[in-house]
C-alpha positions in Angstrom: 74.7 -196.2 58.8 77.4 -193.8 58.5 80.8 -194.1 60.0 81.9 -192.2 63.3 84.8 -190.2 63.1 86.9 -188.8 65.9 87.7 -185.0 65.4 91.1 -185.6 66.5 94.1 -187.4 65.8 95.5 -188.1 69.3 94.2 -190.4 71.9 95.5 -192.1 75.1 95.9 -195.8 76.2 95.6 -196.6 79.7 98.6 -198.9 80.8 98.5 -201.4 83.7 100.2 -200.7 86.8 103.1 -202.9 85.8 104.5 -201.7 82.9 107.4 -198.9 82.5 107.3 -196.8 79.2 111.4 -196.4 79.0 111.7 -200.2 80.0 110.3 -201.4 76.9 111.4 -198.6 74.9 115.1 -199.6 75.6 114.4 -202.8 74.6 113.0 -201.8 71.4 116.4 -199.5 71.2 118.2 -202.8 71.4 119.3 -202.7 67.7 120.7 -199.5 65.6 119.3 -201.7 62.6 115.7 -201.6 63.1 113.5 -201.2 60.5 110.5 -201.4 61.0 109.8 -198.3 63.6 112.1 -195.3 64.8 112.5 -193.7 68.2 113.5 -190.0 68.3 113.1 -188.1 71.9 111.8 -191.1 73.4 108.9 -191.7 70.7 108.3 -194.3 68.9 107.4 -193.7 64.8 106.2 -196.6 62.8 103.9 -196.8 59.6 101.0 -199.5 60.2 98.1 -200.6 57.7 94.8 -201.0 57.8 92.6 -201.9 55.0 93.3 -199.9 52.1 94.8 -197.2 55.0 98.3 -196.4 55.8 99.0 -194.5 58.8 102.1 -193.4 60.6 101.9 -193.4 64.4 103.9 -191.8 67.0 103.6 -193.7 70.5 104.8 -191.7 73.5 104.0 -191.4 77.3 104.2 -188.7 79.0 103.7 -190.8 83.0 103.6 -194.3 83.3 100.0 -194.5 83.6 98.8 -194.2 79.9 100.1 -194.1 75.7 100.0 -190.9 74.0 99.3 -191.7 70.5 99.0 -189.6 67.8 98.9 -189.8 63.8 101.2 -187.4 62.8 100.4 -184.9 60.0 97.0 -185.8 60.1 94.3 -182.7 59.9 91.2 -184.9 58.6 88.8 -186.9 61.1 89.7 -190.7 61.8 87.1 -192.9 61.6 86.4 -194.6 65.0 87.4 -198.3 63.7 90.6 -196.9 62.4 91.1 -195.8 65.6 90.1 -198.9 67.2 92.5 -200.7 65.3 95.9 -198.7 65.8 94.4 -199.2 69.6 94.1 -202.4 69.3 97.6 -203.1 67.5 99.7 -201.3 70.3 97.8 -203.0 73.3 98.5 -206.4 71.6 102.5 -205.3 70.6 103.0 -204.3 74.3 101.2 -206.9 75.8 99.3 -204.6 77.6 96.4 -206.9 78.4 98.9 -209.5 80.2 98.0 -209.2 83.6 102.1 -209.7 85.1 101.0 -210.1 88.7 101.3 -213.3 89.6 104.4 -213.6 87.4 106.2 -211.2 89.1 105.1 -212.8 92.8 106.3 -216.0 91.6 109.6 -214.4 90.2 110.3 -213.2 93.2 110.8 -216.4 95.1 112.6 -217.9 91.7 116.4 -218.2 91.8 116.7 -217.9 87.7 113.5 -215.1 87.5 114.8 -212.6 90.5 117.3 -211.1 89.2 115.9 -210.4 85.4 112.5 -208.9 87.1 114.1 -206.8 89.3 116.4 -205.3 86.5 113.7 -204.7 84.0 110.4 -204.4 86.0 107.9 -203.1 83.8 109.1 -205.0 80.7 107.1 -206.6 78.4 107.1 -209.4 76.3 107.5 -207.2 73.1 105.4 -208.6 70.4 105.8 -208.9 66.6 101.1 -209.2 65.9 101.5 -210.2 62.0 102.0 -213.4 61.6 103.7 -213.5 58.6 106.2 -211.1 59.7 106.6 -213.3 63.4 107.4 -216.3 61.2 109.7 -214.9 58.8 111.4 -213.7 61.4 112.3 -216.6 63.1 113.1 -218.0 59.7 115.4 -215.6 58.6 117.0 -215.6 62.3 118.1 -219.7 62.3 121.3 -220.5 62.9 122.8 -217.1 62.3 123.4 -214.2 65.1 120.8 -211.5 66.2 122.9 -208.5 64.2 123.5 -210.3 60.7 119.4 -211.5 61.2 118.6 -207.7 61.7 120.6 -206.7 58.5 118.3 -209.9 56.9 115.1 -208.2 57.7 116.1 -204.9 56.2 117.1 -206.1 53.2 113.7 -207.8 52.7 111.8 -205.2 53.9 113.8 -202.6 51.4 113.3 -204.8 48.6 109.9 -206.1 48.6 108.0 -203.9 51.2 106.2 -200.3 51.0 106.6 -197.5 53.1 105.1 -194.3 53.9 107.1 -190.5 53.9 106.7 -187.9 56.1 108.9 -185.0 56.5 111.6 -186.4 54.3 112.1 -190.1 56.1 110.5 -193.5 55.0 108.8 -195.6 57.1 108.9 -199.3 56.3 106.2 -201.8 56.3 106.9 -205.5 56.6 106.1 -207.1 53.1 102.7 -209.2 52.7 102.4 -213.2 52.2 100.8 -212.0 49.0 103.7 -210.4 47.8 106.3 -213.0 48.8 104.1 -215.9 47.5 104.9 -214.9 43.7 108.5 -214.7 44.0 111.0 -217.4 43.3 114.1 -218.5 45.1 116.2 -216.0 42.6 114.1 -213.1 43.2 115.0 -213.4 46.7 118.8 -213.7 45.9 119.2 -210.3 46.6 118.8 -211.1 50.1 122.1 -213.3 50.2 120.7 -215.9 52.2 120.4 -219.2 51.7 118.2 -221.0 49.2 116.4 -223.3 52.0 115.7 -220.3 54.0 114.5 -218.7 50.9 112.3 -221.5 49.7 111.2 -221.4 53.2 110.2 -217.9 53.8 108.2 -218.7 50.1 106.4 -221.5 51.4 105.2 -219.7 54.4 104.1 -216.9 52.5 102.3 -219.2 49.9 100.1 -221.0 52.8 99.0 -217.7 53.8 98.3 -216.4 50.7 96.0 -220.1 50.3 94.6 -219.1 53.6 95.4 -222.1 54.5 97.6 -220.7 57.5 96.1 -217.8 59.4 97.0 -216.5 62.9 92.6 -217.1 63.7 93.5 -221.2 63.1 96.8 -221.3 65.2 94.5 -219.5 68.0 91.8 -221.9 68.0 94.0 -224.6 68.8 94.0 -223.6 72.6 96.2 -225.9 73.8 100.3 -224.8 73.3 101.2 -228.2 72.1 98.7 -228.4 69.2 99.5 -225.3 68.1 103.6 -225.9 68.2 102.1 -229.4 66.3 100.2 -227.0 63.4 103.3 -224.8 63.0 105.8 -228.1 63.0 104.4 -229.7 60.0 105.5 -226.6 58.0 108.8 -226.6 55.9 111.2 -224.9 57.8 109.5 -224.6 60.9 110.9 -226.5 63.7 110.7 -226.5 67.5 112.1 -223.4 68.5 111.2 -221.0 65.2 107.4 -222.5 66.5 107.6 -221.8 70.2 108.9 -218.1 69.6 105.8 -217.7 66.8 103.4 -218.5 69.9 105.4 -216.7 72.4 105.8 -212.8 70.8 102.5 -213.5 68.2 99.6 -216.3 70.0 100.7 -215.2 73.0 100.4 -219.1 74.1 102.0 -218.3 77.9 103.4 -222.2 78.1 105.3 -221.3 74.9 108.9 -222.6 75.8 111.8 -222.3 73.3 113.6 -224.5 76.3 116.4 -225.6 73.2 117.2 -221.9 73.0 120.9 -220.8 73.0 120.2 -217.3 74.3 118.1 -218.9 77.1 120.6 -221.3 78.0 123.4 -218.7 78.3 121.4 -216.4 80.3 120.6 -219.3 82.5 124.6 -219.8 83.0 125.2 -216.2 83.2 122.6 -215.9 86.7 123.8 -219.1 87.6 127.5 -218.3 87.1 127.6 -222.0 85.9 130.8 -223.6 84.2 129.1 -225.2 81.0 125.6 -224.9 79.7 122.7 -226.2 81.6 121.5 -229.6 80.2 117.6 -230.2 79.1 116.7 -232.3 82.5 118.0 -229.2 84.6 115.9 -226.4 82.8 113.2 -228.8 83.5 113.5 -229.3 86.5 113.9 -225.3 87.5 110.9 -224.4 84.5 108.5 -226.5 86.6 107.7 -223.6 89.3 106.9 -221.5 85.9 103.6 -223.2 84.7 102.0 -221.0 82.3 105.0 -218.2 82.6 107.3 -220.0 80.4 107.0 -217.5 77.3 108.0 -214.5 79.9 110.2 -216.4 81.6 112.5 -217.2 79.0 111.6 -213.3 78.2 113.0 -212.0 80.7 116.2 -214.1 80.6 116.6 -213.2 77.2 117.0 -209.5 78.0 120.1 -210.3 80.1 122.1 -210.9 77.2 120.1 -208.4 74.6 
C-alpha cells in the first residue's frame, strides 16, 4: 500500500472556543532565553522530529478560530502521517483537546482562580509532550530560579542536541535519552551544574533508553497518585519535579505541585496575605478544584511569570 501524500505544506487546526492565540503566545514569550522555538511577527518557529524526519514548523493564526501551520521551505509532498503527527504534537503542546468549560465556570465563583482567568482567558496549560525533555526539565530547574534554569537548558541543548538551518538560523532540538544515557558525570561538566543533578539527568535518560520508563507506562497508570508513585521511586525525582511531569506532559488534571514556591507566592500575591499560606490552607481552598488542580496552579503561576 503506498503512502498518501498531501500536495501541500500548510494546513489548519481548528481551536476550541476558549483559547486565545496571543494569550499563549505571550506566555511562550515569557523568556528571551528560549531555546527550543522562536517567535518572529507573532509566529512561532520550532524544529520537530519524526522518525528519521526533521521538520521545521511555523505555527501562526490568523483568527482565533484555527492554527495556521506550515513547514517552511518545503516544495515536496508530505506524507499524510507526517502530517498527522506535527498535528498531533501541536494539539497535545496547546492542550487543545482540554475542554476548559467547566474550569472556567468554577473559576469564576473561586476567590484564588477569578482573578488569574479573567487576566489570561484563553491560556493554556502550555505543555512540554517528550518525556525526556519534561523531566529533565524539572531536574535541571530544582532549587535554582526560572532564568539561571533557562540558561541550564541551553547549554544542554547546545552541547549535546541537533538542530536544523533554514535561512541562516539554527533550530534546536532537545537531546534524546539515547544520547544522554552514554555520557558520564564529566561529560556533562560543561553544563556547570551540579554532579547530583548531573547523575540525575543520566539516570533518567538511561531508564528510557532500557525502556524501562516510557511516557505509554506513566499513562496507563490512570490514577494521579500511582503515577506521582512510578515517577517517585526514580533518583532525583521527588514530589514536585513528579507532579509538574504529569501536569505539562500526562496531562493527569489532579496533578498538584501544592509544595510549590511559585504557587504559594501567587496565592499571597491574590490574597495580599502577610506570610506564605501553610499546607492545611491550600487544602482547604484546593478542595473546590477537584480534577482542575494542574490548571489551577497554572493559572496562578502565570501571575508571577
Amino acid at each position: 500500500m503506498k503512502e498518501a501524500f498531501y500536495e501541500t505544506s500548510e494546513w489548519t487546526i481548528d481551536v476550541p472556543n476558549e483559547f486565545r492565540f496571543t494569550e499563549n503566545l505571550k506566555y511562550l514569550s515569557r523568556s528571551s532565553n528560549e531555546c527550543l522555538f522562536h517567535i518572529v511577527d507573532q509566529k512561532i518557529y520550532r524544529a520537530l522530529a519524526f522518525g528519521n524526519e526533521t521538520l521545521l514548523v511555523e505555527i501562526s493564526a490568523v483568527n482565533e478560530k484555527e492554527l495556521n501551520v506550515r513547514i517552511p521551505g518545503r516544495t515536496a509532498p508530505i506524507e499524510h502521517h507526517v502530517v498527522d503527527a506535527v498535528s498531533e504534537y501541536i494539539r497535545n503542546w496547546f492542550d487543545l483537546d482540554t475542554n476548559l468549560l467547566p474550569f472556567y465556570e468554577l473559576a469564576k465563583k473561586d476567590p484564588l482562580l477569578q482573578r488569574p482567568v479573567d487576566q489570561f482567558f484563553g491560556l493554556r496549560n502550555m505543555g512540554i509532550p517528550d518525556l525526556f525533555e519534561a523531566i529533565a526539565w524539572g531536574i535541571l530547574g530544582q532549587q535554582i530560579n526560572l532564568t539561571y534554569a533557562y540558561t541550564l537548558k541551553r547549554r544542554l541543548v547546545e552541547e549535546f542536541g541537533q538542530f536544523v538551518q533554514y535561512e541562516g538560523k539554527q533550530y534546536w532540538l532537545f537531546p534524546t535519552p539515547e544520547s544522554i544515557a552514554e555520557l558520564t558525570v564529566e561529560d556533562l561538566a560543561v553544563l556547570r551544574m551540579t554532579v547530583k543533578k548531573c547523575e540525575y539527568l543520566i539516570g533518567v535518560a538511561q531508564l528510557m533508553a532500557k525502556g524501562e520508563l516510557t511516557k505509554e507506562k506513566l499513562l496507563q497508570a490512570n490514577d494521579v497518585k500511582t503515577a506521582e508513585k512510578m515517577l517517585t521511586t526514580i533518583r532525583g525525582i521527588g514530589p514536585w519535579t513528579a507532579n509538574y511531569v504529569l501536569m505539562r506532559c500526562l496531562r493527569f488534571p489532579a496533578a498538584f505541585p501544592i509544595d510549590d514556591v511559585g504557587l504559594h507566592n501567587a496565592i499571597k500575591l491574590v490574597l495580599q496575605m502577610e506570610g506564605k499560606p501553610t499546607k492545611a490552607e491550600i487544602l482547604n481552598w484546593s478542595e473546590a478544584w477537584s480534577d482542575w488542580e494542574s490548571y489551577a496552579t497554572f493559572y496562578l503561576w502565570r501571575l508571577l511569570y
